[in-house]
PDB file of N, CA, C and O in Angstrom:
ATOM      1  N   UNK A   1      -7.793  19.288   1.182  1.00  0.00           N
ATOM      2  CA  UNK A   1      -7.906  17.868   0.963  1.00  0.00           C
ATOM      3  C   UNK A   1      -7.353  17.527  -0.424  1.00  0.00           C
ATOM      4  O   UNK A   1      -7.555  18.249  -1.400  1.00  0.00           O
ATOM      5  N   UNK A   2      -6.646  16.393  -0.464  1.00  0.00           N
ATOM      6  CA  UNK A   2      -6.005  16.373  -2.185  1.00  0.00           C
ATOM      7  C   UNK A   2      -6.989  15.493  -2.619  1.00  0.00           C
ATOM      8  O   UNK A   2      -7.757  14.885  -1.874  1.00  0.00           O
ATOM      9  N   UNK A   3      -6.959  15.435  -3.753  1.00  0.00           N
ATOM     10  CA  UNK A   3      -7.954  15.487  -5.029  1.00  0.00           C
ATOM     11  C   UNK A   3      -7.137  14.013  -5.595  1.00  0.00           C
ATOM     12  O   UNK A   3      -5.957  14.270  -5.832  1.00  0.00           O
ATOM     13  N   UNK A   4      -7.515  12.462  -5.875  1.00  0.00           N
ATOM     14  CA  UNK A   4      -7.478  11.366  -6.780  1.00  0.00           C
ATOM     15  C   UNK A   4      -8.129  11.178  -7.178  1.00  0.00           C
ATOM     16  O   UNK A   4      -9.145  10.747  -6.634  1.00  0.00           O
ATOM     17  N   UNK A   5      -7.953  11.437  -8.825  1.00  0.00           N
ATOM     18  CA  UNK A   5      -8.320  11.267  -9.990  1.00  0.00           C
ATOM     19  C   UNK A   5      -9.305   9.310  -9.697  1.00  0.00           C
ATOM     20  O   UNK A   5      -8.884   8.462  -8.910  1.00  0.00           O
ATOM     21  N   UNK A   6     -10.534   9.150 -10.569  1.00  0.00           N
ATOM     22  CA  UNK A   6     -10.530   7.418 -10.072  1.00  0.00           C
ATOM     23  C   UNK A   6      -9.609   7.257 -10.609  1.00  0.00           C
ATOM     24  O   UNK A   6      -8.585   7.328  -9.930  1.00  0.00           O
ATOM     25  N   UNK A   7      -9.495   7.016 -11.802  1.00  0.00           N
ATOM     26  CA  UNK A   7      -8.370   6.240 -12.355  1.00  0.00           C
ATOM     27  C   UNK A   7      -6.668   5.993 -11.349  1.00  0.00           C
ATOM     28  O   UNK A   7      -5.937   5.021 -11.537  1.00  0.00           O
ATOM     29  N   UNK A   8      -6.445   6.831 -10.594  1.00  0.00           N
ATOM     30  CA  UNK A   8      -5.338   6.545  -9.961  1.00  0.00           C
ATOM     31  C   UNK A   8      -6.146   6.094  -8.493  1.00  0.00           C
ATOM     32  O   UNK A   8      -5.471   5.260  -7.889  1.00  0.00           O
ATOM     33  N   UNK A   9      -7.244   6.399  -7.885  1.00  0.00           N
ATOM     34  CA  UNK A   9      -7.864   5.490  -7.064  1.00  0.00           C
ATOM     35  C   UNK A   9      -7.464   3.973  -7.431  1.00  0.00           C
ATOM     36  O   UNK A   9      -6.826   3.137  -6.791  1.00  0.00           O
ATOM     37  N   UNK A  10      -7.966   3.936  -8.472  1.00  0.00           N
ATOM     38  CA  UNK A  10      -8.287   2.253  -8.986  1.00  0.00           C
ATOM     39  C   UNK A  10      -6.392   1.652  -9.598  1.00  0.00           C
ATOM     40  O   UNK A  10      -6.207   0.570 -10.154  1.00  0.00           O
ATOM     41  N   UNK A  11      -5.706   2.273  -9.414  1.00  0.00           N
ATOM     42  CA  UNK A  11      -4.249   1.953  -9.294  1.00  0.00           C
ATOM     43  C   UNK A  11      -3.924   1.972  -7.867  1.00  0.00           C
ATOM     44  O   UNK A  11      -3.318   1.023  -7.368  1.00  0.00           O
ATOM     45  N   UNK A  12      -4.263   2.922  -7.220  1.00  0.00           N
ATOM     46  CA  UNK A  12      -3.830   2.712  -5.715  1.00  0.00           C
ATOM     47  C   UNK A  12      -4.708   1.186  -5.113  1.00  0.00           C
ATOM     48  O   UNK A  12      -4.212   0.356  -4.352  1.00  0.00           O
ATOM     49  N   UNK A  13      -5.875   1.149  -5.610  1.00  0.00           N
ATOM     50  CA  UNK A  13      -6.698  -0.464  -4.957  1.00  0.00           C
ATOM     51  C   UNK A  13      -5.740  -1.085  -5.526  1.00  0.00           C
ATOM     52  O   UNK A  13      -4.981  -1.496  -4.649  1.00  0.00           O
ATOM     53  N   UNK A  14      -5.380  -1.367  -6.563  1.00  0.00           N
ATOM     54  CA  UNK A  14      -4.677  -2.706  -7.484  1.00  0.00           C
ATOM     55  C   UNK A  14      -3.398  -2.648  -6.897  1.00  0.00           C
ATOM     56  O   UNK A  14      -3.025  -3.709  -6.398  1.00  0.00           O
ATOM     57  N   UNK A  15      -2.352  -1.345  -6.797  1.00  0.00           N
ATOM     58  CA  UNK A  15      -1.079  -1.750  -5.984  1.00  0.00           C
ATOM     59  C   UNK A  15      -1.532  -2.172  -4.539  1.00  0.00           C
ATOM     60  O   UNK A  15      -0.650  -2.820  -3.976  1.00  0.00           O
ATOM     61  N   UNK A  16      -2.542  -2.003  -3.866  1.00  0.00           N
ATOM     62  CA  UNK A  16      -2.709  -2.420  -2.649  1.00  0.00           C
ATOM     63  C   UNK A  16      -2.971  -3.930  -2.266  1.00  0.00           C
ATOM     64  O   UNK A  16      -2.466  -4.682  -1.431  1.00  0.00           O
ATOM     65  N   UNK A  17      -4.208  -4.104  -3.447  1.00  0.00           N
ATOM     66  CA  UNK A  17      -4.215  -5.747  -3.492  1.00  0.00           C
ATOM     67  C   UNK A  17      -2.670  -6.516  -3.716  1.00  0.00           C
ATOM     68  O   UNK A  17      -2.253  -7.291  -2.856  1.00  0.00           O
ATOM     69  N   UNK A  18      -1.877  -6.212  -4.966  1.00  0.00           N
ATOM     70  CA  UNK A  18      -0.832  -6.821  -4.914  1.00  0.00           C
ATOM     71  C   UNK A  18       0.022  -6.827  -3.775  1.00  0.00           C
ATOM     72  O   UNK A  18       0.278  -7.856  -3.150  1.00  0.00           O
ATOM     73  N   UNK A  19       0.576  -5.424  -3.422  1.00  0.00           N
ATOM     74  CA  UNK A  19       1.262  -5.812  -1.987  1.00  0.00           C
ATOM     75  C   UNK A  19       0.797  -6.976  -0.706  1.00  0.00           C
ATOM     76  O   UNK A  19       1.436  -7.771  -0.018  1.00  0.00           O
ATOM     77  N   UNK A  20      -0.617  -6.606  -0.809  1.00  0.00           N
ATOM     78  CA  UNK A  20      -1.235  -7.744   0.214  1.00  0.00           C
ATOM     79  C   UNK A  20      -1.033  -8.847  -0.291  1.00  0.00           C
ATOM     80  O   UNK A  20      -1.175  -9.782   0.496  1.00  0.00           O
ATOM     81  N   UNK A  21      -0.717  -9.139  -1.441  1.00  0.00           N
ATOM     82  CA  UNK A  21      -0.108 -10.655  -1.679  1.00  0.00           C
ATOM     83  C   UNK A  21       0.999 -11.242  -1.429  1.00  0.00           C
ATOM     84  O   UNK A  21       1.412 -12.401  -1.380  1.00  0.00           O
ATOM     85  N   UNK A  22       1.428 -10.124  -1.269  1.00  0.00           N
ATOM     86  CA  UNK A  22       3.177 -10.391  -0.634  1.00  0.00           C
ATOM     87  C   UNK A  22       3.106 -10.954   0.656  1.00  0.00           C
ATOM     88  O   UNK A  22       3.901 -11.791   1.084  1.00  0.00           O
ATOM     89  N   UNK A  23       2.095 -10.463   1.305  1.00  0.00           N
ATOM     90  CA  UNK A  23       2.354 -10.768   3.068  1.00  0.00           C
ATOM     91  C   UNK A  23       2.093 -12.414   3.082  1.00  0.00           C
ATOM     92  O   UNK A  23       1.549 -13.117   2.230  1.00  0.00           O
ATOM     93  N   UNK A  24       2.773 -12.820   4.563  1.00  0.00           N
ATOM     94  CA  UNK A  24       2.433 -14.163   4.536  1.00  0.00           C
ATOM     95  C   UNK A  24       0.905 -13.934   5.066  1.00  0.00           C
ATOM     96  O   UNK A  24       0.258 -13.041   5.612  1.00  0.00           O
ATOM     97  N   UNK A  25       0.721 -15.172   4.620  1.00  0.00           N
ATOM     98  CA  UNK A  25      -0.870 -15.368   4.929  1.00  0.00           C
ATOM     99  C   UNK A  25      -0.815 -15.198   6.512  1.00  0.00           C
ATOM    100  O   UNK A  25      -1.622 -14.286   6.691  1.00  0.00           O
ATOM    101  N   UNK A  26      -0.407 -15.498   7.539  1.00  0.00           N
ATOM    102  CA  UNK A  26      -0.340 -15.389   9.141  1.00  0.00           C
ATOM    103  C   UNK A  26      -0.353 -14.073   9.454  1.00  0.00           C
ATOM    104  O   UNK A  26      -0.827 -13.526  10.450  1.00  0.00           O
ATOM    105  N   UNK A  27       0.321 -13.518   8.333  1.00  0.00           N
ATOM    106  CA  UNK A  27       0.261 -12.053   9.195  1.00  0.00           C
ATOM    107  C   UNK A  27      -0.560 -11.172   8.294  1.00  0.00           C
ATOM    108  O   UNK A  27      -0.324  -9.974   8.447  1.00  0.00           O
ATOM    109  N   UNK A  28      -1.660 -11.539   7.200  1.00  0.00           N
ATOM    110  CA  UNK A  28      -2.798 -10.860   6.466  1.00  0.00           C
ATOM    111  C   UNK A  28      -3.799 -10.338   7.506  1.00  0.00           C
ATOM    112  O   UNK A  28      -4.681 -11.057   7.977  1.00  0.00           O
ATOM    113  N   UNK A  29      -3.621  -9.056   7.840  1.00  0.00           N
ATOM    114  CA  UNK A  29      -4.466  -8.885   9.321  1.00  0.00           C
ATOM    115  C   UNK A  29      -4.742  -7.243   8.752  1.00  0.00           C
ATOM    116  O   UNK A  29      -3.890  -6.497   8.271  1.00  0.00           O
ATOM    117  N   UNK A  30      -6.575  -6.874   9.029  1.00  0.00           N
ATOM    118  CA  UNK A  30      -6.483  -5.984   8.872  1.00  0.00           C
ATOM    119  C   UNK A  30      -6.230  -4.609   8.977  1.00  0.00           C
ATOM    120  O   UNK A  30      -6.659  -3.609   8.403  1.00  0.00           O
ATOM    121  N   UNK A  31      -5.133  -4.907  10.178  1.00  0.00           N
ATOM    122  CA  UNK A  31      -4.351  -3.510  10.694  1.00  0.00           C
ATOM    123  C   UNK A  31      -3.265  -3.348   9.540  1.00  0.00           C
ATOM    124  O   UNK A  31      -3.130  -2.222   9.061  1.00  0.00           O
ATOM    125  N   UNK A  32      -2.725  -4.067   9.210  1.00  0.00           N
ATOM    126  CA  UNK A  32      -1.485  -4.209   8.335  1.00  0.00           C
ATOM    127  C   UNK A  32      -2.173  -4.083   6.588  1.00  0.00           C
ATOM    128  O   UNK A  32      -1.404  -3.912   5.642  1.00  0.00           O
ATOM    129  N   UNK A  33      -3.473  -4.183   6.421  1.00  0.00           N
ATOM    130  CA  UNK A  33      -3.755  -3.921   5.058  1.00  0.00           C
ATOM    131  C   UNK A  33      -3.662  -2.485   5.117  1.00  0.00           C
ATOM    132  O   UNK A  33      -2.945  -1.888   4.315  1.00  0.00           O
ATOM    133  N   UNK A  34      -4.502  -1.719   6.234  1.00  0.00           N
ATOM    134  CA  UNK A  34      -4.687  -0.261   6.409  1.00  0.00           C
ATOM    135  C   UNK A  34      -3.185   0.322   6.485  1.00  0.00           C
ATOM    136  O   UNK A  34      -2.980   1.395   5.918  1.00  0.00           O
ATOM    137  N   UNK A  35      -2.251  -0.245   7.071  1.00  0.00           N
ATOM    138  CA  UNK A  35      -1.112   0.733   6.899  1.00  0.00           C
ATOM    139  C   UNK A  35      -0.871   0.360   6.040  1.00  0.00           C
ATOM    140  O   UNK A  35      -0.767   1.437   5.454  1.00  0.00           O
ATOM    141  N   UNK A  36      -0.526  -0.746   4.903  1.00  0.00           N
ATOM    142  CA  UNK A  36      -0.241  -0.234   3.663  1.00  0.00           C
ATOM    143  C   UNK A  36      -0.867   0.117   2.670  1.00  0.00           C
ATOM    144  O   UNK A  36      -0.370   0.145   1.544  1.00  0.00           O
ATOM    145  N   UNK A  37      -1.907   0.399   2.910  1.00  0.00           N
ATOM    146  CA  UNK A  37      -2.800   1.650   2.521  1.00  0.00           C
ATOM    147  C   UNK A  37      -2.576   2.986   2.654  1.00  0.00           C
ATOM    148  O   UNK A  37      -2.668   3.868   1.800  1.00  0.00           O
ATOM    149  N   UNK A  38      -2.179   3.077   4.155  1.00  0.00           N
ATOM    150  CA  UNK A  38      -1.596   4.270   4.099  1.00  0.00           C
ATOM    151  C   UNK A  38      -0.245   4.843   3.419  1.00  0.00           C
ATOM    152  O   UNK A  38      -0.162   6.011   3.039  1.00  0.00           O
ATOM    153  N   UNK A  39       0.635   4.057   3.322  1.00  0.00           N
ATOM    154  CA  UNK A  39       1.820   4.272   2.688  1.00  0.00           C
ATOM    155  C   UNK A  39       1.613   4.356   1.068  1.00  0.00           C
ATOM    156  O   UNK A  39       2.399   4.900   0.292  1.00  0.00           O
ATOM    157  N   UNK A  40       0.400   3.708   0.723  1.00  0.00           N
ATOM    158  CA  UNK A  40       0.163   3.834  -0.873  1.00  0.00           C
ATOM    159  C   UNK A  40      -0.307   5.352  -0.959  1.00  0.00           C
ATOM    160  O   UNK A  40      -0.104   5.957  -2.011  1.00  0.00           O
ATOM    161  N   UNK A  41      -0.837   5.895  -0.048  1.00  0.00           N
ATOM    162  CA  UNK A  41      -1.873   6.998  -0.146  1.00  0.00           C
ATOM    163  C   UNK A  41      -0.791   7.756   0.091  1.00  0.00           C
ATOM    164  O   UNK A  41      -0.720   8.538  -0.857  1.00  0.00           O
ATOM    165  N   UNK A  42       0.015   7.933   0.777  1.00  0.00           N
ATOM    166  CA  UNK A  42       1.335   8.986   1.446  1.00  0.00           C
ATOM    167  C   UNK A  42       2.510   8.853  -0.282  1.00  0.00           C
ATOM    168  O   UNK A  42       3.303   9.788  -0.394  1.00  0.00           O
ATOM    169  N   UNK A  43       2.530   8.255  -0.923  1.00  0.00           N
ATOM    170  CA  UNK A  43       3.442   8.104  -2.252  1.00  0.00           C
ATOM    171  C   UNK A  43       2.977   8.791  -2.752  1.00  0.00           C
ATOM    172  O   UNK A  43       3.371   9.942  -2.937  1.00  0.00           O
ATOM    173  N   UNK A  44       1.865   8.244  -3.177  1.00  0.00           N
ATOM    174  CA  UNK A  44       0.586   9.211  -4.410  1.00  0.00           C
ATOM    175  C   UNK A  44       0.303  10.797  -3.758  1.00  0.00           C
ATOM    176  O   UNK A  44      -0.139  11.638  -4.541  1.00  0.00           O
ATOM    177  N   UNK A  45       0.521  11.129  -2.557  1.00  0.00           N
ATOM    178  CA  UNK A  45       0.731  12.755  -2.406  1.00  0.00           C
ATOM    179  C   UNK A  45       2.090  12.876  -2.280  1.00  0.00           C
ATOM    180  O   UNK A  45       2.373  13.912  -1.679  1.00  0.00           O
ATOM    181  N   UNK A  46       2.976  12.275  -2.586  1.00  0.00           N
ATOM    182  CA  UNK A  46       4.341  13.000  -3.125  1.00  0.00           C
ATOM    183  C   UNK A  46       4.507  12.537  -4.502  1.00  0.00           C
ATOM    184  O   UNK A  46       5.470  12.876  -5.191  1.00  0.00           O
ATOM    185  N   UNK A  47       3.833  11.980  -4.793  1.00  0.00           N
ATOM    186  CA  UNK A  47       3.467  12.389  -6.763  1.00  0.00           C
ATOM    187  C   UNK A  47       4.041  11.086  -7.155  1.00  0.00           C
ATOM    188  O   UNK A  47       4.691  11.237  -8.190  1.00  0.00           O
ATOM    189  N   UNK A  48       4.056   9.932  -6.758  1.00  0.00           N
ATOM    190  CA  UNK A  48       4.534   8.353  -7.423  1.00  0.00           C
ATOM    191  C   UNK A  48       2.739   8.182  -7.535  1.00  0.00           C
ATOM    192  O   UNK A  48       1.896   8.203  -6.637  1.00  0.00           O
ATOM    193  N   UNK A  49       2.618   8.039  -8.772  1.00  0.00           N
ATOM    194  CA  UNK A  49       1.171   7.156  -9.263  1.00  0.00           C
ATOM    195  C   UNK A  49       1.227   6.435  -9.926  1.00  0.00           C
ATOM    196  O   UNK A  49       0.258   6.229 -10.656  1.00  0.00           O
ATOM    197  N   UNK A  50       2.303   5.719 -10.023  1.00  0.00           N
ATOM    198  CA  UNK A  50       2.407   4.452 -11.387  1.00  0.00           C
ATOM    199  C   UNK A  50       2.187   3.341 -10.705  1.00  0.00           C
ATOM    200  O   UNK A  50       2.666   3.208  -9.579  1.00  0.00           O
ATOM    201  N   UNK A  51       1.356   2.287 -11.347  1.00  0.00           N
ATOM    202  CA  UNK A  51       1.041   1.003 -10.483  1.00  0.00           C
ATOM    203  C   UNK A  51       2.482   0.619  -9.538  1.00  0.00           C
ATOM    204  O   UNK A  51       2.612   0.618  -8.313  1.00  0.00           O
ATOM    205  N   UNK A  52       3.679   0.238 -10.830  1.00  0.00           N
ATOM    206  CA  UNK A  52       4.791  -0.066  -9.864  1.00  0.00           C
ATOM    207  C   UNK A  52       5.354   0.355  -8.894  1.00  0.00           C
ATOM    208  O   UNK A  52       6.015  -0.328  -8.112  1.00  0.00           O
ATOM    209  N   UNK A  53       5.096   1.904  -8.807  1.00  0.00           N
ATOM    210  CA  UNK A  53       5.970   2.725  -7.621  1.00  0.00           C
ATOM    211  C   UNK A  53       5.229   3.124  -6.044  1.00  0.00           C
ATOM    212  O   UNK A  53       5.590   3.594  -4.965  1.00  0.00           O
ATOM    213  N   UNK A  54       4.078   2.649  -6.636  1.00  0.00           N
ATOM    214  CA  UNK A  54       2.960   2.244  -5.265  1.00  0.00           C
ATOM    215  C   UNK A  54       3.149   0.867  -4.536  1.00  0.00           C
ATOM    216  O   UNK A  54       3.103   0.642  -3.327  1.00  0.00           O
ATOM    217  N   UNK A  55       3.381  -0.021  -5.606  1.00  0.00           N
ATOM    218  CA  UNK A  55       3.817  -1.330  -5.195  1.00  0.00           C
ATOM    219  C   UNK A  55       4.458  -1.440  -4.620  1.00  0.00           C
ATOM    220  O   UNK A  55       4.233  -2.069  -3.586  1.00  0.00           O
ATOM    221  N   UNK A  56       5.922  -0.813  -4.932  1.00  0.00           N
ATOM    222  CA  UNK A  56       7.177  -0.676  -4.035  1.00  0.00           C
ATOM    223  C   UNK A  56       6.889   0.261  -3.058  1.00  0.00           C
ATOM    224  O   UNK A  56       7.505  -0.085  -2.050  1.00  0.00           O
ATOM    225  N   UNK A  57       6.469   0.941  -2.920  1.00  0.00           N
ATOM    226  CA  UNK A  57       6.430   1.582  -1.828  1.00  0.00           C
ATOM    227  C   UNK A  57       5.834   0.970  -0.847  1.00  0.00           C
ATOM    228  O   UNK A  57       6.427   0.928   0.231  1.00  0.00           O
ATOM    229  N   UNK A  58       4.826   0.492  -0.946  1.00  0.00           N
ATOM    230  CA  UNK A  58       4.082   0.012   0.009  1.00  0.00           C
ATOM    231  C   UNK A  58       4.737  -1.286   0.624  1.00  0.00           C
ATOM    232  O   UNK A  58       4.871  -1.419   1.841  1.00  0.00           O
ATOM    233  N   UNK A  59       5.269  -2.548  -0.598  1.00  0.00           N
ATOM    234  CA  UNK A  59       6.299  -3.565  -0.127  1.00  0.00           C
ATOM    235  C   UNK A  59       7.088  -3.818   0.631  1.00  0.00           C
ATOM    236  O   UNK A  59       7.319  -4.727   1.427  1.00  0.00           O
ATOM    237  N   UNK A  60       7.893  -2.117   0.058  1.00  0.00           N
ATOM    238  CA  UNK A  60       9.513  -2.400   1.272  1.00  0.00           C
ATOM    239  C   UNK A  60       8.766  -1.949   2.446  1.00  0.00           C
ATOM    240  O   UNK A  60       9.340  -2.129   3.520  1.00  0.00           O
ATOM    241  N   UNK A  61       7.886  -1.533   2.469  1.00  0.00           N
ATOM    242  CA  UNK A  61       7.325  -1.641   4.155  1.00  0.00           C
ATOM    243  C   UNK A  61       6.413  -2.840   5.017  1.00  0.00           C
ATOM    244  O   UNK A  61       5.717  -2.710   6.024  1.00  0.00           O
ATOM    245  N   UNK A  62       6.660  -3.811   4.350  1.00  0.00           N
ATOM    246  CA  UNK A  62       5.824  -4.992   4.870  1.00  0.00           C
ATOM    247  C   UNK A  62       6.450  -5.575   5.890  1.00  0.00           C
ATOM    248  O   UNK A  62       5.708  -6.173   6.670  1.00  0.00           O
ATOM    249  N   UNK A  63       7.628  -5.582   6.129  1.00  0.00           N
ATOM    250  CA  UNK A  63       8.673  -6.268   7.173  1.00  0.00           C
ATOM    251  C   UNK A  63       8.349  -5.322   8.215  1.00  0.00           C
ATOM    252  O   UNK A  63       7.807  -5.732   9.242  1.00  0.00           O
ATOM    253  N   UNK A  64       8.610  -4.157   8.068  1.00  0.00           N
ATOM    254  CA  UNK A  64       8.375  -3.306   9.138  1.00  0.00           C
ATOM    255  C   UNK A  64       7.431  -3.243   9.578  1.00  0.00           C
ATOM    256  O   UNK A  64       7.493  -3.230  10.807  1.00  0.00           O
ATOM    257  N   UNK A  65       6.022  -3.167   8.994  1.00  0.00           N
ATOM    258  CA  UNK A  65       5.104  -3.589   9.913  1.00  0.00           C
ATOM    259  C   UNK A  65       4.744  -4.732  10.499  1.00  0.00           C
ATOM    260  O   UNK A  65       4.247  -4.790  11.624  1.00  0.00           O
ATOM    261  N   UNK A  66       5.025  -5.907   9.608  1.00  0.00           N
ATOM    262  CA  UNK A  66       4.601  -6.809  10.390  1.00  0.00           C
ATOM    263  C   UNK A  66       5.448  -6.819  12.002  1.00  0.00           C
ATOM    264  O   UNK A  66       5.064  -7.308  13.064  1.00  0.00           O
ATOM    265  N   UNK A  67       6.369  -6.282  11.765  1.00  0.00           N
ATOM    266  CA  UNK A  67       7.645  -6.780  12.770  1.00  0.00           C
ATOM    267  C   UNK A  67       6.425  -5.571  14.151  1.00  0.00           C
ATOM    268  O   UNK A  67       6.003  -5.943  15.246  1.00  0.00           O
ATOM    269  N   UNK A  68       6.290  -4.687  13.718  1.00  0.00           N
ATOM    270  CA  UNK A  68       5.858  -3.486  14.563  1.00  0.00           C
ATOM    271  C   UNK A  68       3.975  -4.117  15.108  1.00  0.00           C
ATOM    272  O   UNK A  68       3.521  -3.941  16.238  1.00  0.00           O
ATOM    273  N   UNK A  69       3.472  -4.587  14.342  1.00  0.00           N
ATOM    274  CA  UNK A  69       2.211  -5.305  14.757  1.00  0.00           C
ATOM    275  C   UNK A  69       2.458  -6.573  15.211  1.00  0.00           C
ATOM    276  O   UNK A  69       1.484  -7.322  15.287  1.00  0.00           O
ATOM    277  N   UNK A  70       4.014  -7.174  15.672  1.00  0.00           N
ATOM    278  CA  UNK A  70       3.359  -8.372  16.149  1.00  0.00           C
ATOM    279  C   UNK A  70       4.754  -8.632  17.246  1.00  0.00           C
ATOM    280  O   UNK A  70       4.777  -9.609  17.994  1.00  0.00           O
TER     281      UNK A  70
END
């Protein structure tokens, strides 16, 4: 099981909240918070832990899911 430090916990919540700000409000649904959750969590085990590079990661995948959840 891998091991987050809180402190990069509490960067992975904060890039997560921000990405969820990106979405339109219509498609703020909580299937689509959890996958980009998951994509924050899948960065941070290939070693991106900086607020910004969670952000982006998780971002450029917002089209794609929404498109795939709806």
């Amino acid at each position: 099981m891998t091991y987050y430090s809180p402190q990069l916990i509490q960067t992975m919540r904060d890039a997560l909240d921000t990405a969820m700000s990106k979405v339109p409000m219509d498609h703020a649904i909580p299937g689509l918070k959890a996958h980009l959750a998951e994509f924050i969590l899948h960065a941070a085990a290939q070693g991106l832990t900086s607020y910004d590079s969670l952000v982006v990661a998780a971002s450029d995948q917002i089209q794609t899911i929404i498109s795939a959840l709806t």
